[in-house]
N, C-alpha and C positions, 0 to 999 in steps of 0.2 A: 047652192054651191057658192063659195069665195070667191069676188071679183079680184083676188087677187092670186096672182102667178106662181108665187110662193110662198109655202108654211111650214113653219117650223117642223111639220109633221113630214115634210119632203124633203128632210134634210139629213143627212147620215153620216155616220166617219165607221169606216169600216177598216177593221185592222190588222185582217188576214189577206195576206196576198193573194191576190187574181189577175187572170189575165182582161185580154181587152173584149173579148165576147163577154166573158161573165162582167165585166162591169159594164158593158152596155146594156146587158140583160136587168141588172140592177138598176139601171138608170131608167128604164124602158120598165119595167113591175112597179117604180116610186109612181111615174106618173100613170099607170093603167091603176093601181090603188087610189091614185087623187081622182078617178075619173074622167081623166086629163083625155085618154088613148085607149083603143080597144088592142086585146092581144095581139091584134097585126102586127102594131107600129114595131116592135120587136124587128119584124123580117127586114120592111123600111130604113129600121135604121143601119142593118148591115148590107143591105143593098147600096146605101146613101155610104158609107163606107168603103165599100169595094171601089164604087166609082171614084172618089177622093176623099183623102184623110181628111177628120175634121179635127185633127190637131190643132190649135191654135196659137202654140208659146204659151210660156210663162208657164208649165206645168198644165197646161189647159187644155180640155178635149171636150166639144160639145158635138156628143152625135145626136143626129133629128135626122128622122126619114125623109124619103125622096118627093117631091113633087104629087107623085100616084099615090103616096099614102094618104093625102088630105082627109079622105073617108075614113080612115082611120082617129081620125082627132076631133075629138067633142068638144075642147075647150081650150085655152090658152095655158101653159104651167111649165112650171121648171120644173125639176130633179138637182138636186145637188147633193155628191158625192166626194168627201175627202177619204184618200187612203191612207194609208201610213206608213206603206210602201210603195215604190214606182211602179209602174204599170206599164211595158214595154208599148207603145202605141207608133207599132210602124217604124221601129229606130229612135222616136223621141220619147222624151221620159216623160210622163205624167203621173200629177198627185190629186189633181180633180178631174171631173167628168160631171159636167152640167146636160143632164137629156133634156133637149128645147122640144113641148109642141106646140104650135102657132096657129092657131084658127083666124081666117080668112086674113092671112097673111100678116098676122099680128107677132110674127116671129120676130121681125127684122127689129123692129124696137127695142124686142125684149133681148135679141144678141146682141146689139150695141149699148144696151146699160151695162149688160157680162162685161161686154170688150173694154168698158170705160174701167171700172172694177180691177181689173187682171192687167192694165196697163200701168198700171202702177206699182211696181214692184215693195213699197212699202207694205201697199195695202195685200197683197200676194202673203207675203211675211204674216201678216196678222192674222189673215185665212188660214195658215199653217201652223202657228201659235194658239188656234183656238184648241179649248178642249172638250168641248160639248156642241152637240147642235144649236141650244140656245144662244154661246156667242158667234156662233159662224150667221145664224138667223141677224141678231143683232148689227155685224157687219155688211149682210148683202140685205137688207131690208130697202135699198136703193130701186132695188128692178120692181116692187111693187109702186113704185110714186109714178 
């Protein structure tokens, strides 16, 4: 398995509108195909939902299961999801959905590279101007360092 969090192969732009279960559920299949999460983390993440949005700003939503899922996560890894349509998430618009899971508590790192990332509304812009998983890869290859 890759010591690292993210690979090109976990990265997507999907470009038929969905709502916010079906792109959690995509977010939540990228990382159980990395091996990341076993099919639980799914319920976790909508559980971790119900109790508070994980909207973020800047067009950003990082859902990751609750505390109780931990058994569900095998390894550390992103998910990363551009749409190319908004995605109603609670009232606020979204164009990404990053699924985090974090083994022994290696999440909080890896949401604070994201948050550096998405706080920069330049760098957001390039996120959005990508056309391939390869440049959006090239762009967030930050949260692997």
């Amino acid at each position: 398995m890759s010591s690292q969090v993210l690979t090109q192969d976990q990265i997507k732009i999907v470009t038929e509108p969905v709502t916010k279960e079906q792109a959690m559920r995509q977010a939540a299949d990228i990382l159980e195909a990395a091996g990341a999460v076993t099919f639980d983390y799914y319920e976790a993440m909508l559980a971790r939902e119900q109790a508070v949005s994980t909207y973020m700003g800047n067009l950003l939503a990082i859902p990751h299961g609750t505390n109780d899922a931990k058994d569900a996560v095998k390894q550390s890894a992103l998910s990363f999801v551009r749409y190319e349509n908004t995605i109603d998430w609670g009232g606020d618009e979204v164009r990404f959905v990053v699924g985090i899971a974090g083994k022994d508590g290696g999440h909080m790192e890896i949401l604070s590279k994201i948050a550096i990332i998405f706080s920069e509304e330049e760098d957001v812009e390039k996120l959005l101007a990508a056309t391939t998983p390869e440049e959006l890869y090239a762009l967030l290859g930050e949260v692997n360092e």
